[in-house]
BABANU-855091 format. One record per residue (C-alpha): residue in one letter; z, y, x. Coordinates in steps of 0.001 Angstrom, whole numbers, plus 500000, padded with zeros to 6 digits. Each point is the difference from the previous one (the first is absolute). Layout:
BEGIN
AZYX;...
% end
This chain:
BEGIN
X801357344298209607;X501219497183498544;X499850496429502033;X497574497520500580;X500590496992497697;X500074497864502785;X502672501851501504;X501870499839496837;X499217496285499948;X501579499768503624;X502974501772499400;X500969498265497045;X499473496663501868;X502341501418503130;X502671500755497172;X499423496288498604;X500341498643503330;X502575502130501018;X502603499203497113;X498693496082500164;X500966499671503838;X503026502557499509;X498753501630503238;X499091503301500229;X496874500383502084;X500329503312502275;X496492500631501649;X501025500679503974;X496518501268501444;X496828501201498089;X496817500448502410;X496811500720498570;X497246500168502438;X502072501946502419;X502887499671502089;X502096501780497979;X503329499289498607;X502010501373497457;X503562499293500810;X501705501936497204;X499406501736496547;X499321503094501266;X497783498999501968;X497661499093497018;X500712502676498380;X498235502539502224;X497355501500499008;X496415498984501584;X498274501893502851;X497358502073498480;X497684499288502720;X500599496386500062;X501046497332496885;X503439499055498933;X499582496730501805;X499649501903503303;X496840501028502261;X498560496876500315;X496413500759500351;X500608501029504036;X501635497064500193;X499236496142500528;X501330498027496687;X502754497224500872;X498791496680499627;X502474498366497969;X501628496236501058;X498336498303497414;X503236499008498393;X503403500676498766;X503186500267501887;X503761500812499549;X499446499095496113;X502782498559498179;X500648496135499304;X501685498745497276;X502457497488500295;X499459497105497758;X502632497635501183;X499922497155502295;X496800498058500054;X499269497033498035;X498822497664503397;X503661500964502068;X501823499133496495;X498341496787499984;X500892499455503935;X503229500160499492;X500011497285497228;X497670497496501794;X502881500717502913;X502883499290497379;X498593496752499368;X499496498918503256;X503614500775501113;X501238497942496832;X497393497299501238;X501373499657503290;X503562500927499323;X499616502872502902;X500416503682499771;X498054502344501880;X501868502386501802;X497428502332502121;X500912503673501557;X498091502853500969;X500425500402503685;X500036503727499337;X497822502698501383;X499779499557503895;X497720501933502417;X497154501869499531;X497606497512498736;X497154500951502507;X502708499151503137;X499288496564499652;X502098496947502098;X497485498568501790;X502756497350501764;X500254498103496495;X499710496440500240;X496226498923499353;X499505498367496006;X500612496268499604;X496083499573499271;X498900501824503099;X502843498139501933;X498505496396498619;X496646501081500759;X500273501082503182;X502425496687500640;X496916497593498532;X497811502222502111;X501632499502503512;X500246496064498785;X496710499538499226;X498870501358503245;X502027497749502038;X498130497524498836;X496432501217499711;X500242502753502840;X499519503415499476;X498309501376496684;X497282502232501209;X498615501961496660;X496009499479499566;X498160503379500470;X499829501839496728;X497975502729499483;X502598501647497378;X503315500321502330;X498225498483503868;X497197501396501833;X498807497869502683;X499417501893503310;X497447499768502775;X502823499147502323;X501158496913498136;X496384498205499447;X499980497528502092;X496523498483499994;X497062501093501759;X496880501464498445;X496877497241499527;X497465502318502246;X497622498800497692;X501267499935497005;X502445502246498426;X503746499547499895;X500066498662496418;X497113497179500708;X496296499459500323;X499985501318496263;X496238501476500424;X498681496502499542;X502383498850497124;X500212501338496310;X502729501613499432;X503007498786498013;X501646501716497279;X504052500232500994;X502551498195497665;X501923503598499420;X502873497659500969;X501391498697503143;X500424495687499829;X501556498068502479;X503134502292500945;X503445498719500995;X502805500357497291;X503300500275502167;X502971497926497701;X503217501906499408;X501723497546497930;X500921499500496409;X499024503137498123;X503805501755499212;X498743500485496398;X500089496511499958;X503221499391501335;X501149502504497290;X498847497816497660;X501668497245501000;X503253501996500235;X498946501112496399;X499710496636499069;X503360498774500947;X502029502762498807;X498336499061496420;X500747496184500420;X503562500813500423;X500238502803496953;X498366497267497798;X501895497330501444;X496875497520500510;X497981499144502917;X496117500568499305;X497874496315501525;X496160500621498896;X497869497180500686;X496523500007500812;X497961497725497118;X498074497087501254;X496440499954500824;X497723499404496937;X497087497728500059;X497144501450502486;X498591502533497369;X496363499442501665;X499557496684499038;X497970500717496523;X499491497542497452;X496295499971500207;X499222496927497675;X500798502373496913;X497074500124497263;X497854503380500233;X500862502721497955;X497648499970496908;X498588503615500889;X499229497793503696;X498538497447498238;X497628502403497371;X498671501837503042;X499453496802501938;X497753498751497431;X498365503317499094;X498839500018503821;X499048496460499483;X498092500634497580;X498390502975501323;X498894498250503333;X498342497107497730;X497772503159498922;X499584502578502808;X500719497562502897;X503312500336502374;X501702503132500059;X500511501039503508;X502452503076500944;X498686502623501795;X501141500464503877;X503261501993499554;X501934501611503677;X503228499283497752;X500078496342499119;X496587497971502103;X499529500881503459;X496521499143502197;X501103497417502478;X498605500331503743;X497976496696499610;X498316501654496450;X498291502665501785;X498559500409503851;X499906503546501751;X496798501859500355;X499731500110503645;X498554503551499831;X502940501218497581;X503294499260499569;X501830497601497350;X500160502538497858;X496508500846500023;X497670502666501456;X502114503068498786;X499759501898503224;X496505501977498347;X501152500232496198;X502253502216497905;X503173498833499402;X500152499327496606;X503079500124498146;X501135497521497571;X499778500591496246;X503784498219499807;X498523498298496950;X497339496245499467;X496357500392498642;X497749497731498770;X502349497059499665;X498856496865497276;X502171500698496739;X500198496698498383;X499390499884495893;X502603498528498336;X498320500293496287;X501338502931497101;X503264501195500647;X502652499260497144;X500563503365499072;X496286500416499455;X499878496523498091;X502959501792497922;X498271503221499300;X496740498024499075;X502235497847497190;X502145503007499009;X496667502107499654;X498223496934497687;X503051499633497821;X499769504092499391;X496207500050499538;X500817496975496887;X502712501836498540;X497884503357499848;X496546498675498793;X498496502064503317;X498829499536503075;X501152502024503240;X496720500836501885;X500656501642503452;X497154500802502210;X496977498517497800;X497199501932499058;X500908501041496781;X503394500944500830;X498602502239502889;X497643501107497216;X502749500880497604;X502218501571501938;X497601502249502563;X500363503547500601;X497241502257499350;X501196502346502623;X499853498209502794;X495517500077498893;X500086504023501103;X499828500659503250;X501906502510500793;X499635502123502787;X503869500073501340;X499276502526503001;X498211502734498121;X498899503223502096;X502508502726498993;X498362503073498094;X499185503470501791;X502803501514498208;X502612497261501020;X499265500304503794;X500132503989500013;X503593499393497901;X500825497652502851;X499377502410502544;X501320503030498647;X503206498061499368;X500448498237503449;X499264503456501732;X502843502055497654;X502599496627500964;X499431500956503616;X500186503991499938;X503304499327497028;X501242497674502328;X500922497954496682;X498568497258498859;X499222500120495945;X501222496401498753;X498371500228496205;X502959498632497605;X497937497890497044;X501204498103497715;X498382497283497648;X501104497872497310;X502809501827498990;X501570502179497284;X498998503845501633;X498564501846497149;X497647502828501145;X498687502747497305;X496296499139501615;X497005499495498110;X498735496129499204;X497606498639502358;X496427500679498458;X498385496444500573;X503367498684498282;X501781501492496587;X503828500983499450;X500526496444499065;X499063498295502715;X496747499136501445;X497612497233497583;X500086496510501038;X497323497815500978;X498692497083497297;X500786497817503041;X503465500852500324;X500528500087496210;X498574497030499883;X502779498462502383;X502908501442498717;X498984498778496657;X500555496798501459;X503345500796500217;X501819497948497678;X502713501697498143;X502448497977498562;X501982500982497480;X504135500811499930;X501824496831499062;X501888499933496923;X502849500563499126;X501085502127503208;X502001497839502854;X503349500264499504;X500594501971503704;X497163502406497900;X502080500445497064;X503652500566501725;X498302502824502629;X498637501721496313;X503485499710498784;X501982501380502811;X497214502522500428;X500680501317496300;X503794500004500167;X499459502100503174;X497831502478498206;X502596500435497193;X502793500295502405;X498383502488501895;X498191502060497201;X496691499330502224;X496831498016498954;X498832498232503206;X496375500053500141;X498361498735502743;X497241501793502238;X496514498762499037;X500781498931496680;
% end
């Protein structure tokens, strides 16, 4: 039997590889849902147990759950990497910088790694911390960390004050609403170690780049600038200020003063405005009503009239000037434009929920009680508007040629104006004609095109 194509495809891609690489790839271990392994040639050569496949008796067996990925596959070496190249420059350059060479060793291997030397001196950062640490205590007294619910757990032993027997041991809470909690703790101490060391690197960075460069860095803070807050407020209005300063103006002459509406977010109702109902509260006798939420939007708010907006005016002009140049008048929404332009159809009244026949609801039926016993459901594939050609006979209201037209739409597709093909031909016309008849002739092929 001769072999799959994909095998043929793989094999030729494992001799591709193979002479690519220069590595002969040896397979070690073949499992295939079994444990077993073929160690040699003639192993695979044996002939398969007539009772069970070639690939063993596996169906008594449990199948091997693979790992889920390769290992023991072969790497190839592509040289060093591009980053430790570049590592080794950057160090080049700083040794030239600083006219030092860095000599480091390997201390070799030592131990076993897990044997670790727990006598080593502690690190320089845990030494300075613990140094600050002692310091700041000598001062302050001991640093006692607050209870914390992620690393401390306060015990019964350690609370110190007594139970209110009448309230409970967080407060008379039952006559208080509740607060919400921060999330955060405020008001903790913050011990102080000292300078940061980061920062003292930096200034040890700092100097050892003063003295490559051979110049001593002085910044200066600029002086303070005039007290930005103090506004020149005797500048004249902006002219948009001053046009909606008189519109208002004018406006009030006509409809009287425009007062805002009461707004939470800019006018608040002073204590003196407004006295408390001495049945209700301030805020009103909401104890027997709905809450009602808030629409998060005004209503009914005065819009002042500011007169035709200047796009409109523009429109208006642009519209005239058209109306001149055409001898015709645009009429939109007049009688005899609704007159002109109405559609008969919309007269009938059609009955859009029609009563299905007899003959439709048995179909139904018969249909949705075969989908259940098929257990299939019968999705009907149709297809309209399109190019299917069936050998079926023409619709008997309608001919082969398409069904007669109404004298109403006749009538508006004679309106249709059809202008005629400018001449001569544009020249974009004439040079796709020309290139299309040196293609013919080239090809021995007259191009015509579908529909013409």
């Amino acid at each position: 039997m001769p072999l799959d194509e994909d095998v043929i495809s793989t094999m030729k891609n494992l001799g591709d590889s193979e002479k690519a690489l220069e590595h002969k790839w040896v397979i070690q271990d073949v499992q295939l849902d079994s444990d077993i392994k073929l160690d040699n040639k003639a192993d695979s050569e044996e002939k398969s147990d007539p009772i069970c496949s070639s690939a063993g008796c596996t169906q008594y067996k449990h199948k091997v759950k693979g790992l889920g990925y390769k290992i023991d596959y072969f790497v190839p070496h592509f040289g060093e990497d591009h980053a430790i190249t570049q590592s080794k420059e950057s160090e080049k350059t700083a040794e030239a910088l600083v006219g030092h060479k860095w000599n480091w060793k390997d201390d070799g291997p030592g131990d076993d790694p897990v044997l670790y030397n727990f006598h080593k001196p502690a690190d320089p950062d845990i030494v300075d911390s613990l140094a600050n640490l002692k310091s700041q205590e000598g001062i302050h007294g001991k640093w006692n960390l607050p209870p914390d619910d992620y690393f401390q757990v306060q015990t019964g032993e350690k609370v110190d004050a007594e139970s209110d027997p009448i309230c409970s041991s967080a407060g008379c809470t039952q006559y208080k609403h509740k607060t919400k909690g921060l999330g955060y703790k405020i008001n903790y101490g913050v011990p102080d170690f000292g300078r940061d060391h980061d920062i003292n690197h930096n200034f040890d960075s700092l100097d050892t780049a003063e003295k490559i460069v051979g110049h001593k860095w002085v910044w200066t803070k600029d002086p303070p600038a005039d007290d930005p807050v103090e506004y020149d407020v005797n500048k004249p209005l902006d002219t948009d200020i001053v046009h909606s300063l008189g519109n208002l103006k004018a406006q009030e002459g006509i409809h009287g003063q425009w007062k805002l509406h009461p707004d939470d977010y800019f006018q608040v109702q002073t204590d003196e405005q407004s006295e408390s109902d001495p049945i209700c509260s301030s805020a009103g006798c909401t104890q027997y009503k709905h809450k009602k939420k808030p629409l998060g939007y005004k209503i009914n708010y005065p819009v002042p009239n500011f007169g035709v907006d200047t796009d409109i005016l523009d429109n208006h002009h642009s519209l005239s000037i058209a109306e001149a140049m055409k001898s015709h008048e645009l009429q939109l929404g007049t009688e005899a434009s609704k007159a002109k332009w109405h559609n008969p159809a919309k007269d009938v009244d059609y009955n859009f929920a029609p009563k299905l026949d007899g003959d439709i609801i048995t179909t139904n039926k018969n249909l949705a009680d075969t989908e259940v016993n098929l257990g299939h459901h019968w999705a009907l594939a149709v297809q309209l508007d399109s190019d299917v050609k069936t050998n079926g006979k023409s619709d008997p209201i309608c001919s082969s040629a398409g069904c007669p037209k109404s004298e109403y739409t006749e009538a508006e597709e004679a309106k249709i104006v059809q202008y005629p093909a400018p001449e001569p031909l544009d020249s974009d016309i004439l040079h796709t004609h020309a290139h299309e008849a040196a293609a013919s002739s080239k090809l021995g092929h007259k191009w015509v095109p579908e529909g013409y």
